[in-house]
PDB file as gemmi writes it, atoms N, CA and C in Angstrom:
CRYST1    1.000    1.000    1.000  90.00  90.00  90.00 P 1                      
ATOM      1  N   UNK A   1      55.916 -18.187 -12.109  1.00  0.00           N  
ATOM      2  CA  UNK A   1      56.610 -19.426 -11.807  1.00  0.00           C  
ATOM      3  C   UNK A   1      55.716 -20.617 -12.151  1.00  0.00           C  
ATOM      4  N   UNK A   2      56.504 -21.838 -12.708  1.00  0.00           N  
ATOM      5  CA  UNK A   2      55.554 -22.868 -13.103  1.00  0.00           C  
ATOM      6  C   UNK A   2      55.294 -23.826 -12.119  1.00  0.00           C  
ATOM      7  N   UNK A   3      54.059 -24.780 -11.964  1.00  0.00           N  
ATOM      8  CA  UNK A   3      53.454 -25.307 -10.972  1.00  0.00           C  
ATOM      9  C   UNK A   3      54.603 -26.430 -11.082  1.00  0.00           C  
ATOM     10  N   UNK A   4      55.223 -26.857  -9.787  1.00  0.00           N  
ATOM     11  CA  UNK A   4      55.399 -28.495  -9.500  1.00  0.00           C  
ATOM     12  C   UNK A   4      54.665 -29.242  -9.361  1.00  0.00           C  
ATOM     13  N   UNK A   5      54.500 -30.446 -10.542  1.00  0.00           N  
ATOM     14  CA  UNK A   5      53.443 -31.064 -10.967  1.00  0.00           C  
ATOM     15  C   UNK A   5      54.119 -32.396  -9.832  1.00  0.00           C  
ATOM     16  N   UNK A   6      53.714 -33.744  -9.830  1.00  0.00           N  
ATOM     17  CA  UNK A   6      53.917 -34.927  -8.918  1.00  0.00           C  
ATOM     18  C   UNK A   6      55.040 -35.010 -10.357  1.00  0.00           C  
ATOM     19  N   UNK A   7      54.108 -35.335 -11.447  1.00  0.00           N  
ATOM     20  CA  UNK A   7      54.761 -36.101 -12.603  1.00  0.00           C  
ATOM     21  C   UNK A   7      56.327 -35.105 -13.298  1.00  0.00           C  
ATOM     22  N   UNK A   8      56.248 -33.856 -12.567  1.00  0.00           N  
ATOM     23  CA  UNK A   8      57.513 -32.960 -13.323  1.00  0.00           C  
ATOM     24  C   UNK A   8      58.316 -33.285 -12.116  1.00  0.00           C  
ATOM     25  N   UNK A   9      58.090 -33.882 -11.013  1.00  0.00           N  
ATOM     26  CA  UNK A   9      58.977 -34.462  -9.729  1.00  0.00           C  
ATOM     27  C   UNK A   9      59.660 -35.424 -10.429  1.00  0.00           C  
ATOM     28  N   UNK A  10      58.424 -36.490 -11.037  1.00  0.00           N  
ATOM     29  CA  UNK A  10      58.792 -37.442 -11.334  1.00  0.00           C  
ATOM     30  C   UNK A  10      60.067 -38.064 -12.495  1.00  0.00           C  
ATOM     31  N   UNK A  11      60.276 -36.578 -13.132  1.00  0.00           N  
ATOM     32  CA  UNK A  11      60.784 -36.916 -14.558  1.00  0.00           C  
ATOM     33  C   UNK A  11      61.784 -35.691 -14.578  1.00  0.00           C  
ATOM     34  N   UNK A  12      61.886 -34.951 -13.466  1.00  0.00           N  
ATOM     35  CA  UNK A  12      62.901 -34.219 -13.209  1.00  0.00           C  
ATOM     36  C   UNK A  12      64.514 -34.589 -12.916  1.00  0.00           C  
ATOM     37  N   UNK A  13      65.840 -33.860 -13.161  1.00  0.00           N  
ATOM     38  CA  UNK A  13      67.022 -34.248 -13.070  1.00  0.00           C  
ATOM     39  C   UNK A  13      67.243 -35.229 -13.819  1.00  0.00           C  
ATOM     40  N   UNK A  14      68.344 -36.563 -13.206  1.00  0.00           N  
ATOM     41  CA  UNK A  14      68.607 -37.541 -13.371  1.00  0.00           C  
ATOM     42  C   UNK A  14      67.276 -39.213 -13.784  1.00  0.00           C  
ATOM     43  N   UNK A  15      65.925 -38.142 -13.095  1.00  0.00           N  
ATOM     44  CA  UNK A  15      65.082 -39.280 -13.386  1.00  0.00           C  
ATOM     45  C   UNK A  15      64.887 -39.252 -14.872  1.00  0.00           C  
ATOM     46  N   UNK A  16      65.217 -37.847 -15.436  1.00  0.00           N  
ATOM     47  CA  UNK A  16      64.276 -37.512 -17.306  1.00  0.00           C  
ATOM     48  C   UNK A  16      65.478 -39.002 -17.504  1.00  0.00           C  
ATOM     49  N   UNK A  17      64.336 -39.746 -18.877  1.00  0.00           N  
ATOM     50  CA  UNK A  17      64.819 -40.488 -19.754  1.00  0.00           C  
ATOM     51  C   UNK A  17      66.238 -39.909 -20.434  1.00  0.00           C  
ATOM     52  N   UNK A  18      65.953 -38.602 -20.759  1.00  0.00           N  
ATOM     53  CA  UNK A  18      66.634 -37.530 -21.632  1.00  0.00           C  
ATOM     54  C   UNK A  18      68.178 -37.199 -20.695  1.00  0.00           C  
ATOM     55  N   UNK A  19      68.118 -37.374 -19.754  1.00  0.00           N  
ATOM     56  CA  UNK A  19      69.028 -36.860 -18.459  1.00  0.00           C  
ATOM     57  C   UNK A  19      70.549 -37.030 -19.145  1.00  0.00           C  
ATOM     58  N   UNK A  20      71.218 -36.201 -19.575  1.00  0.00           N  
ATOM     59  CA  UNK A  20      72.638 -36.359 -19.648  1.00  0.00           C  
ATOM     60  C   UNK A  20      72.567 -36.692 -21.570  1.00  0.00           C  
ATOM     61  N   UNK A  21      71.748 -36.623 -22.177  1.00  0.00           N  
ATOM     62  CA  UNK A  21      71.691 -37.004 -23.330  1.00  0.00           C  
ATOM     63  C   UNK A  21      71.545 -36.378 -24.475  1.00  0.00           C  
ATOM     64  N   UNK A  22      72.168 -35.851 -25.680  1.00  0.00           N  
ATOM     65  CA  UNK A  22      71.912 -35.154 -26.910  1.00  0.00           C  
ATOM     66  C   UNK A  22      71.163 -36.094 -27.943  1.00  0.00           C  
ATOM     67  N   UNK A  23      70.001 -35.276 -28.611  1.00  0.00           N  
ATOM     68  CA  UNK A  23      69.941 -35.318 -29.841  1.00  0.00           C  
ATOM     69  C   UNK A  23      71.072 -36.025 -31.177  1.00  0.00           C  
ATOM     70  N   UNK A  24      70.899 -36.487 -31.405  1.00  0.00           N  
ATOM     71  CA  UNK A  24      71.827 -36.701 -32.935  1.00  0.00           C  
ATOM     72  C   UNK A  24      71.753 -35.553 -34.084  1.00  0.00           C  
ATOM     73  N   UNK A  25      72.170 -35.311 -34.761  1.00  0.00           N  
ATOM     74  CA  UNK A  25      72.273 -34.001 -36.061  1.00  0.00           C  
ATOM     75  C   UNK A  25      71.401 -34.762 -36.912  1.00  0.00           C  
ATOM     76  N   UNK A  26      71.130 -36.226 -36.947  1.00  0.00           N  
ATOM     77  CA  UNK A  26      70.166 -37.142 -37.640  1.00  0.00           C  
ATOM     78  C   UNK A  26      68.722 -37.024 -37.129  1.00  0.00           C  
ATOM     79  N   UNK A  27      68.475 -36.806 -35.634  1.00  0.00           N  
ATOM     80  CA  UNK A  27      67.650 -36.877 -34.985  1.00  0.00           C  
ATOM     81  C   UNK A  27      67.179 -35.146 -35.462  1.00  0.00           C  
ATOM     82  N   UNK A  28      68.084 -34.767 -35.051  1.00  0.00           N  
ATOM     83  CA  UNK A  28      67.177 -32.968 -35.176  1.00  0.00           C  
ATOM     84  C   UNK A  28      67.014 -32.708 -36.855  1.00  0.00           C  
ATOM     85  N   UNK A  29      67.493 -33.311 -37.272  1.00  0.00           N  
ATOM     86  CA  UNK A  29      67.395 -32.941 -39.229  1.00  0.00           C  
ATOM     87  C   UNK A  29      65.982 -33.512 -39.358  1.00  0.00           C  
ATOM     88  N   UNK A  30      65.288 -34.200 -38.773  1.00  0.00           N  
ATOM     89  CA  UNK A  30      64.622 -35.526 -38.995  1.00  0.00           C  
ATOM     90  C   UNK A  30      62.907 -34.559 -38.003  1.00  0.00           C  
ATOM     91  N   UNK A  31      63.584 -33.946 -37.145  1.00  0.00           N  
ATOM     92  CA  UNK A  31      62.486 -33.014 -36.052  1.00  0.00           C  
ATOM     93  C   UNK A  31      62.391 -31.587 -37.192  1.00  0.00           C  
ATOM     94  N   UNK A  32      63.516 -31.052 -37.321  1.00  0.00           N  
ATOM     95  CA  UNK A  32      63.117 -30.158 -38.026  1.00  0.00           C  
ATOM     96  C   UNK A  32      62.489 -30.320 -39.458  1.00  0.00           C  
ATOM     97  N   UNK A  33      63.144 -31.098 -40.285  1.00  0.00           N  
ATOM     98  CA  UNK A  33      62.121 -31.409 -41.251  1.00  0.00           C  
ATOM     99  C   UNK A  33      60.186 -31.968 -41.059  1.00  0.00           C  
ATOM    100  N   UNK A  34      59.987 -32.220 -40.469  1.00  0.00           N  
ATOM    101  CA  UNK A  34      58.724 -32.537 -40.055  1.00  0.00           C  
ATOM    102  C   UNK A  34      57.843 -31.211 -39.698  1.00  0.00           C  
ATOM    103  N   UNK A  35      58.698 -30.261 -38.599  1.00  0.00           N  
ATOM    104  CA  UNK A  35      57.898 -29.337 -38.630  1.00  0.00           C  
ATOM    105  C   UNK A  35      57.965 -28.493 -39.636  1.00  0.00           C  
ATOM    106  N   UNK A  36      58.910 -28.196 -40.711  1.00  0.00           N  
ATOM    107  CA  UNK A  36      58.954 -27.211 -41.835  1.00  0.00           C  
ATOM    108  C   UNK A  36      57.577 -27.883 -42.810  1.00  0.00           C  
ATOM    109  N   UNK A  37      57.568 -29.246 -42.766  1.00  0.00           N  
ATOM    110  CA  UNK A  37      56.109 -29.833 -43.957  1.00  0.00           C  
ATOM    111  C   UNK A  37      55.109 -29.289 -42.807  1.00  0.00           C  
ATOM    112  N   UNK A  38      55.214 -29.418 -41.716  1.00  0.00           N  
ATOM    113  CA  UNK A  38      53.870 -28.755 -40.726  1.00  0.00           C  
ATOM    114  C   UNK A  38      53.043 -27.510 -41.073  1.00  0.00           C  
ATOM    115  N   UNK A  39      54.249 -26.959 -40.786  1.00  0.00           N  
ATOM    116  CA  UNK A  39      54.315 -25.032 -40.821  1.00  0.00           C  
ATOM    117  C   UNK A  39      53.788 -25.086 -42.089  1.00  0.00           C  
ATOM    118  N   UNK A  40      54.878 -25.788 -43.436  1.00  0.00           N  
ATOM    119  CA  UNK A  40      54.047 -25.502 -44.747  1.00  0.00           C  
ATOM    120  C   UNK A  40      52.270 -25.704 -45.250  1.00  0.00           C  
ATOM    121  N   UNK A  41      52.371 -27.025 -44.360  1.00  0.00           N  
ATOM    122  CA  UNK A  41      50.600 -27.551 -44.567  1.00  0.00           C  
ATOM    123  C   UNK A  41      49.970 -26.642 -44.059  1.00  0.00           C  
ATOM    124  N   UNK A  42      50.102 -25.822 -42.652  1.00  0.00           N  
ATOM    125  CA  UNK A  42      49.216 -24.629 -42.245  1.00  0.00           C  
ATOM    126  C   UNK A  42      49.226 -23.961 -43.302  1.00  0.00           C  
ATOM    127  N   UNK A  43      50.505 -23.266 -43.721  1.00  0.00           N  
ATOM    128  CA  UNK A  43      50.752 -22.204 -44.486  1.00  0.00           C  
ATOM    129  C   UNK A  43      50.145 -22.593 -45.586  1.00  0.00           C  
ATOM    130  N   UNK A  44      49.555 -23.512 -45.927  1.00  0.00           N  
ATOM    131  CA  UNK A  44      48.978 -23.577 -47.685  1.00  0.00           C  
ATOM    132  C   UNK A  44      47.305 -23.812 -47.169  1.00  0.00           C  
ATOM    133  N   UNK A  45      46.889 -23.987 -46.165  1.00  0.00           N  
ATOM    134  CA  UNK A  45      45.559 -24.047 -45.437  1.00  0.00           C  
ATOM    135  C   UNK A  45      45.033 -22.612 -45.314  1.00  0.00           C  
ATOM    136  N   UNK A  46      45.939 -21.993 -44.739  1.00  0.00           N  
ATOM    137  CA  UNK A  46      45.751 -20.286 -44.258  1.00  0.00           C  
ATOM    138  C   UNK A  46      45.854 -19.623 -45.677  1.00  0.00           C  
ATOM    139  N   UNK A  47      46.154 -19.643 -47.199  1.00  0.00           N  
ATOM    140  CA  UNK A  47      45.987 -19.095 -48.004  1.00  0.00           C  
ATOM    141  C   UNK A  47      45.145 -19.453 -48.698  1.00  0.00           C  
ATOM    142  N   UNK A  48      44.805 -21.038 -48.661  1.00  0.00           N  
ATOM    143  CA  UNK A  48      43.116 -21.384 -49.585  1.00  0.00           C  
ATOM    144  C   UNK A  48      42.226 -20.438 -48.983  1.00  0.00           C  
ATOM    145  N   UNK A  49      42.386 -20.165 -47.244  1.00  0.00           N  
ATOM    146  CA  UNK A  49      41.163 -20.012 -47.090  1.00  0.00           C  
ATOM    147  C   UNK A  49      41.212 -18.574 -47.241  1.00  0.00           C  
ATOM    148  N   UNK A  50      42.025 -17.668 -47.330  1.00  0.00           N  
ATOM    149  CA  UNK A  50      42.528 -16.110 -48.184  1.00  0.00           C  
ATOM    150  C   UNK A  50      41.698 -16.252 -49.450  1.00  0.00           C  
ATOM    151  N   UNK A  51      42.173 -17.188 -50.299  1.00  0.00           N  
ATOM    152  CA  UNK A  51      41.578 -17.461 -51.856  1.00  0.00           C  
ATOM    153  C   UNK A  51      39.957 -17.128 -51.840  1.00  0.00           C  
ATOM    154  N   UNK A  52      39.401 -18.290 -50.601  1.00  0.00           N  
ATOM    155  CA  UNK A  52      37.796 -18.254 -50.604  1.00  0.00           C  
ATOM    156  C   UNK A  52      37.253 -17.023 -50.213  1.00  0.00           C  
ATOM    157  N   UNK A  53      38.177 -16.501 -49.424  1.00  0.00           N  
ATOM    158  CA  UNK A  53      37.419 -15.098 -48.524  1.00  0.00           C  
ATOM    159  C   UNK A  53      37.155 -14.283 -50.104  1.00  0.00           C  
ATOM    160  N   UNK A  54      37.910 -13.943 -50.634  1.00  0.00           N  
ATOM    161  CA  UNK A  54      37.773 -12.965 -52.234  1.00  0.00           C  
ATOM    162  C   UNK A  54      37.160 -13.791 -53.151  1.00  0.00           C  
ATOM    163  N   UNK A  55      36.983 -15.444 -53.469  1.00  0.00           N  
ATOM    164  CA  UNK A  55      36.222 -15.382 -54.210  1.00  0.00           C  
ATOM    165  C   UNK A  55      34.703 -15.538 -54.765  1.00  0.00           C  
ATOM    166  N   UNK A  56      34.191 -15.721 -56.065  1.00  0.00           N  
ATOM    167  CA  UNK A  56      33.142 -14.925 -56.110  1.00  0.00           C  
ATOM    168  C   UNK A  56      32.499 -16.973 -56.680  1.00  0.00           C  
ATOM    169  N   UNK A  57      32.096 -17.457 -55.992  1.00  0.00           N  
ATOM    170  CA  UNK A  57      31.280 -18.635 -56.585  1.00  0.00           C  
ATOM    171  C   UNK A  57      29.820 -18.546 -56.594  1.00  0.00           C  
ATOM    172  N   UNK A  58      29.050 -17.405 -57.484  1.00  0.00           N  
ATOM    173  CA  UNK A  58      27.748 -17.243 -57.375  1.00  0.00           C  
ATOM    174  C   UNK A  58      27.619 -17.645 -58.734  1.00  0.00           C  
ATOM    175  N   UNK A  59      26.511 -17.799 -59.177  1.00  0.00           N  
ATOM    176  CA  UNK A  59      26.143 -18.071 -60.223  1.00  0.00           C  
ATOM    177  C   UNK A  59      26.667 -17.215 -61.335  1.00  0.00           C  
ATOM    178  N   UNK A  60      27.076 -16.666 -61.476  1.00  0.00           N  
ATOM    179  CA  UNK A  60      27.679 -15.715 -63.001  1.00  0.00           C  
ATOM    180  C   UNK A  60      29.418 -16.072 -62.710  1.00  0.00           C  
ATOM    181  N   UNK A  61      29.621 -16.442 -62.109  1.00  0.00           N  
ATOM    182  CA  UNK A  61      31.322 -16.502 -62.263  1.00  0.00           C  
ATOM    183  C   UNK A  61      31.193 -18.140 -62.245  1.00  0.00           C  
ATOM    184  N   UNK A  62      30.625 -18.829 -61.834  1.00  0.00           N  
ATOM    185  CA  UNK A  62      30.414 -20.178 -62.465  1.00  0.00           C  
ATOM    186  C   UNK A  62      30.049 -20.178 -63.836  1.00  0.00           C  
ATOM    187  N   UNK A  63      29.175 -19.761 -64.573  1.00  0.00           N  
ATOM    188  CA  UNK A  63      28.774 -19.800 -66.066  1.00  0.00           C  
ATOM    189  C   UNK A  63      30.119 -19.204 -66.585  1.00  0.00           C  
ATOM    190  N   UNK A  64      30.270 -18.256 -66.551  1.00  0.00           N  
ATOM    191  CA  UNK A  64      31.445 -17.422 -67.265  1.00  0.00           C  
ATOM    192  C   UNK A  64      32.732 -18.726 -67.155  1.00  0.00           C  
ATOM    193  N   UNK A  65      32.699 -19.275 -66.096  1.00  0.00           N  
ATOM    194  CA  UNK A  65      34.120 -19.961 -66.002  1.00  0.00           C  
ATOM    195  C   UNK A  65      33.771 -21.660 -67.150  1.00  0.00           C  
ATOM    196  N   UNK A  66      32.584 -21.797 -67.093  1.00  0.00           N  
ATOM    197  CA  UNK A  66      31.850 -23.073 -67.629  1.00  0.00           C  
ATOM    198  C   UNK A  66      31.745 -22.938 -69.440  1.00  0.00           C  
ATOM    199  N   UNK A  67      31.012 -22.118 -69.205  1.00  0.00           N  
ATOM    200  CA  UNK A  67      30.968 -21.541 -70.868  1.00  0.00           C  
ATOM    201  C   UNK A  67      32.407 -21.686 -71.549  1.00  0.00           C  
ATOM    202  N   UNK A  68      33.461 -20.900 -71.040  1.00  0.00           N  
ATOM    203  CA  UNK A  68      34.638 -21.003 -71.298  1.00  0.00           C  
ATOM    204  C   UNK A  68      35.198 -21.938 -71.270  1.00  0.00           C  
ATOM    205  N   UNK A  69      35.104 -23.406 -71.136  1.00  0.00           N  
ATOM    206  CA  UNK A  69      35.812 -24.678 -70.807  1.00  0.00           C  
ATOM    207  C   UNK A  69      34.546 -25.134 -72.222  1.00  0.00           C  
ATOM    208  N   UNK A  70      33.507 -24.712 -71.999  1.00  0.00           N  
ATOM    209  CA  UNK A  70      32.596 -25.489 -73.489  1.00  0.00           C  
ATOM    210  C   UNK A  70      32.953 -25.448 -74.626  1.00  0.00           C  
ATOM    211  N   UNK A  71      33.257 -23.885 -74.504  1.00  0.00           N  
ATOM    212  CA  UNK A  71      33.390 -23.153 -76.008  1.00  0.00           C  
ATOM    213  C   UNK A  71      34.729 -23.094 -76.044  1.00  0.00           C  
ATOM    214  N   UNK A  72      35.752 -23.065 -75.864  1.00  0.00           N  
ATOM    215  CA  UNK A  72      37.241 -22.998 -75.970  1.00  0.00           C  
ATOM    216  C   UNK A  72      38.368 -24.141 -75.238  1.00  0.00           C  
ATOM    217  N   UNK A  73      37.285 -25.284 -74.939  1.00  0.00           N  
ATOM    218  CA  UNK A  73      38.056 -26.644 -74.330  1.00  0.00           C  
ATOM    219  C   UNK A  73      39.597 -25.931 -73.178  1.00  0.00           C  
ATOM    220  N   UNK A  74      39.918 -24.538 -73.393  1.00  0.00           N  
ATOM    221  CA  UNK A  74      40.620 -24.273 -72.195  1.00  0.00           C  
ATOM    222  C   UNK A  74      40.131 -22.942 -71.366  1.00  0.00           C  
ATOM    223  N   UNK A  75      41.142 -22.987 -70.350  1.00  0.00           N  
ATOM    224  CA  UNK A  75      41.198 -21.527 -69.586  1.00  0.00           C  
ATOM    225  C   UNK A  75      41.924 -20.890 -69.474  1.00  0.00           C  
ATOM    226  N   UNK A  76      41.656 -19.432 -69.514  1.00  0.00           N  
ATOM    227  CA  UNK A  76      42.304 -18.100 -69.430  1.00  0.00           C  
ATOM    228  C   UNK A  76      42.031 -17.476 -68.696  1.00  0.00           C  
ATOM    229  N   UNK A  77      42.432 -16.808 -68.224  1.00  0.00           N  
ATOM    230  CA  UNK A  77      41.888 -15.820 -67.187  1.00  0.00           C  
ATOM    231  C   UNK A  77      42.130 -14.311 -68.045  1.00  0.00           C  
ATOM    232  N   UNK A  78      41.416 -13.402 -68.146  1.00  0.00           N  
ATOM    233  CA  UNK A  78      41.303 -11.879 -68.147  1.00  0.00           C  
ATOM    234  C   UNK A  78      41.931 -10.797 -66.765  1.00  0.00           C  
ATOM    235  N   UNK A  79      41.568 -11.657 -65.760  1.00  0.00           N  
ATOM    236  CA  UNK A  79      41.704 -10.873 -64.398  1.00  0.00           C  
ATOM    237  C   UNK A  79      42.274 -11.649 -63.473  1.00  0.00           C  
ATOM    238  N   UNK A  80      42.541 -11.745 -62.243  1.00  0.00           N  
ATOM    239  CA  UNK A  80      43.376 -12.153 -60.911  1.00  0.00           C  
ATOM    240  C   UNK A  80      41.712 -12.877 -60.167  1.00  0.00           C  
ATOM    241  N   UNK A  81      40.704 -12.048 -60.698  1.00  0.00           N  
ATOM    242  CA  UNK A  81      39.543 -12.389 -59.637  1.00  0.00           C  
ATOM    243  C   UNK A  81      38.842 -14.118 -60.424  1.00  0.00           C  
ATOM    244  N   UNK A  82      38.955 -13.667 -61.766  1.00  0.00           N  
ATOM    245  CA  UNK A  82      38.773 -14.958 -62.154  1.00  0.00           C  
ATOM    246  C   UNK A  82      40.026 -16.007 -62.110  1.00  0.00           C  
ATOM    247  N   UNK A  83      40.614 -15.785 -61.631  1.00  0.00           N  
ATOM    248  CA  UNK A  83      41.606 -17.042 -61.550  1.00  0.00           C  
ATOM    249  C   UNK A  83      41.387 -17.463 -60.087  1.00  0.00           C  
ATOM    250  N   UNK A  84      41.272 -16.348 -58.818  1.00  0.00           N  
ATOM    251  CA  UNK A  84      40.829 -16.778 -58.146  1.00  0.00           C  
ATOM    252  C   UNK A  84      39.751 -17.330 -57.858  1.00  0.00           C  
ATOM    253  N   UNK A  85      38.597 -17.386 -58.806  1.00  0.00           N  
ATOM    254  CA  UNK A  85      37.083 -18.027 -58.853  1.00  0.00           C  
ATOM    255  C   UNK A  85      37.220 -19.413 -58.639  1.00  0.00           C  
ATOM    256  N   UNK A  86      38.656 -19.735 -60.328  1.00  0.00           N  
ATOM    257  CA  UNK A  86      38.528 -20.805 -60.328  1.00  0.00           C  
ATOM    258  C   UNK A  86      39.301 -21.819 -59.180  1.00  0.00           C  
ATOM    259  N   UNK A  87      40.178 -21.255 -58.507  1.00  0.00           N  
ATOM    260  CA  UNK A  87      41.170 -21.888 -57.442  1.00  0.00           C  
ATOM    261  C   UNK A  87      39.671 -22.406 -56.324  1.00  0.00           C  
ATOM    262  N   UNK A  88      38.936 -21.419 -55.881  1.00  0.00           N  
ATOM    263  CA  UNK A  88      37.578 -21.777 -55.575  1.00  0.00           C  
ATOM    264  C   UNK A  88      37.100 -23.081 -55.568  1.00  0.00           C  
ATOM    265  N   UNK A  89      36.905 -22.929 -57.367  1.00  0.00           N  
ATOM    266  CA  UNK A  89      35.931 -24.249 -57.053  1.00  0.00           C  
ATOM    267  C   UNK A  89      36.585 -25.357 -57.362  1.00  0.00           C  
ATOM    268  N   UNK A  90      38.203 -25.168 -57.616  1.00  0.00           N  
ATOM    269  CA  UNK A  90      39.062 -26.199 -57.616  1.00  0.00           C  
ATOM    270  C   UNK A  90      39.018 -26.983 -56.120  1.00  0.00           C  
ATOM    271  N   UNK A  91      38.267 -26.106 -55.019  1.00  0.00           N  
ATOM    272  CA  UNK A  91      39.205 -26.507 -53.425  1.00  0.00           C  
ATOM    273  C   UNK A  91      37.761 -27.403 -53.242  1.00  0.00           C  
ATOM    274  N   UNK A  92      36.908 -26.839 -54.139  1.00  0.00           N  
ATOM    275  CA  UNK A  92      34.761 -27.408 -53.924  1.00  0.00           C  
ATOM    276  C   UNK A  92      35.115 -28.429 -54.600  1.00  0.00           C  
ATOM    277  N   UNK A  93      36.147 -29.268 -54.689  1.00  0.00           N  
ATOM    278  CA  UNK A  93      35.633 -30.743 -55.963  1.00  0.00           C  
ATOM    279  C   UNK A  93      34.210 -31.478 -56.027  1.00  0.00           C  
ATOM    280  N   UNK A  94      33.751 -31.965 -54.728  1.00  0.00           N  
ATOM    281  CA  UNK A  94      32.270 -32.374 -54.890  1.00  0.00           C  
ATOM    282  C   UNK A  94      31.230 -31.509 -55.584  1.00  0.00           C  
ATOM    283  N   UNK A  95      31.758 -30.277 -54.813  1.00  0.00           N  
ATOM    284  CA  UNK A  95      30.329 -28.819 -55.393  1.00  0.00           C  
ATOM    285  C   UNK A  95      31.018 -28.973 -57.252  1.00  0.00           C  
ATOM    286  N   UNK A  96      31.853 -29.090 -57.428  1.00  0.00           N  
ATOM    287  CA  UNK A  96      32.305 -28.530 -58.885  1.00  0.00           C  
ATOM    288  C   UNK A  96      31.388 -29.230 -60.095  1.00  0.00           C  
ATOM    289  N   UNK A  97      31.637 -30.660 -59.445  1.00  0.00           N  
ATOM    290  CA  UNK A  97      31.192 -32.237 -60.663  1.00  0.00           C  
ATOM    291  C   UNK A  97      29.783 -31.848 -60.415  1.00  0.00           C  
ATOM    292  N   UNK A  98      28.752 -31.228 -59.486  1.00  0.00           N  
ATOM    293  CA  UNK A  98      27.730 -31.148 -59.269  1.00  0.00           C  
ATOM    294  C   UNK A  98      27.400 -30.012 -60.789  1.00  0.00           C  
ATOM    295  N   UNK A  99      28.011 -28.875 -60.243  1.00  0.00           N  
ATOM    296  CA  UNK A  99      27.832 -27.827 -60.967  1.00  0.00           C  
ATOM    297  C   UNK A  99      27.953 -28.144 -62.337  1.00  0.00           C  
ATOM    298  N   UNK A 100      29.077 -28.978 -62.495  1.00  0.00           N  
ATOM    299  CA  UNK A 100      29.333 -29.103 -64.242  1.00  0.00           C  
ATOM    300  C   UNK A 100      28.166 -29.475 -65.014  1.00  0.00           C  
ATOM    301  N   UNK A 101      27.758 -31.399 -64.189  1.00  0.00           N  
ATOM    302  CA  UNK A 101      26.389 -31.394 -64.189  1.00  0.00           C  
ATOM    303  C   UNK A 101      25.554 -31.086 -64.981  1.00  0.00           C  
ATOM    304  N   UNK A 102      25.233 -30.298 -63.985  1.00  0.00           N  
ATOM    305  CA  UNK A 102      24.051 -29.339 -64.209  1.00  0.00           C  
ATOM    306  C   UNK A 102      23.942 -28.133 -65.206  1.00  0.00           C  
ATOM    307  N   UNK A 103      25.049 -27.257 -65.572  1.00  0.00           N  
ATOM    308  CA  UNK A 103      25.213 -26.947 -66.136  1.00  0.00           C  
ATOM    309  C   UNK A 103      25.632 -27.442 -67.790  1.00  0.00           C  
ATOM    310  N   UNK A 104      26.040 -28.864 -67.723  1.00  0.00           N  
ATOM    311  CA  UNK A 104      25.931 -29.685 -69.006  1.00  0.00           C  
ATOM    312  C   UNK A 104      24.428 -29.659 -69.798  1.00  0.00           C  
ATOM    313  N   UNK A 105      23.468 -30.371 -68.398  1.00  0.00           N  
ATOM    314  CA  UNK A 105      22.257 -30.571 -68.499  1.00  0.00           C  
ATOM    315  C   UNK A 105      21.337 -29.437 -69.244  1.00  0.00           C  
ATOM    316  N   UNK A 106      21.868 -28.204 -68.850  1.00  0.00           N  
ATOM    317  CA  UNK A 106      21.303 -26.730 -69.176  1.00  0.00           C  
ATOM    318  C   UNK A 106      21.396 -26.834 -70.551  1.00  0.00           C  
ATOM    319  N   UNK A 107      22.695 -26.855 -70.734  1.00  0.00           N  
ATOM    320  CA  UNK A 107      23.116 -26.580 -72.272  1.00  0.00           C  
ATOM    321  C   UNK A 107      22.766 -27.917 -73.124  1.00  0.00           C  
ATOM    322  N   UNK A 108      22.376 -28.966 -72.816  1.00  0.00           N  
ATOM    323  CA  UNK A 108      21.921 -29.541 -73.441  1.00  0.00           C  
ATOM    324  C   UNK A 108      19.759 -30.039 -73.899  1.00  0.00           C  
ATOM    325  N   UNK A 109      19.611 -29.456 -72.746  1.00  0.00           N  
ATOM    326  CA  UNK A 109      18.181 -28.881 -73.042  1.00  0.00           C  
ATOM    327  C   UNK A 109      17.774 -27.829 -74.039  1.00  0.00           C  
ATOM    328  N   UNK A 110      18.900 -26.688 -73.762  1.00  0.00           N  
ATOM    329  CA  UNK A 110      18.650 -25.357 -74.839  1.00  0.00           C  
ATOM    330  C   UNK A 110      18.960 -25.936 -76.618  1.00  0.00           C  
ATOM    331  N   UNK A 111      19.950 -26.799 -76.362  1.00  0.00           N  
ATOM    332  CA  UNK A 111      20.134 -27.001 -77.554  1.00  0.00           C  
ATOM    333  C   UNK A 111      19.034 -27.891 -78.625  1.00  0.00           C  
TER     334      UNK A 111                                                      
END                                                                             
């Protein structure tokens, strides 16, 4: 059983604002849409972070993904794991511009 609060005294029956009153089909279109973008924003939060758990941002799946943007100005993927690499360091934008960087810097020393 739930506690009788002072304030659920207070706002109980005839006192609720709400007392005797419906929603509009405008009003609930307007509640439910809000929580469906809610639910969705979790729901696209709870699968980046699925994405990160599998992927691989160590140093060899960064080069492999880098090299490939040097030498072929696009991307392909071979596998599911490299596409997930790159969703990765799509979600790292600060870590990414770092990495590019540096990895510019590399390849332009060797050369």
């Amino acid at each position: 059983m739930m506690e009788t609060t002072k304030q659920s005294i207070e706002k109980s029956g005839n006192l609720n604002p709400m007392w005797g009153k419906r929603q509009s089909l405008e009003t609930k279109k307007k509640i439910s849409d809000s929580q469906k973008r809610r639910y969705a924003a979790i729901r696209k939060a709870i699968r980046e972070q699925d994405i990160l758990q599998f992927a691989q941002t160590n140093g060899e799946a960064r080069n492999e993904l880098i090299h490939q943007l040097l030498d072929k100005n696009n991307i392909s993927f071979d596998n599911i794991q490299q596409a997930v690499n790159f969703v990765a360091f799509l979600l790292e934008k600060e870590r990414v511009k770092d990495i590019i960087r540096e990895e510019i810097n590399k390849l332009l020393v060797n050369d």
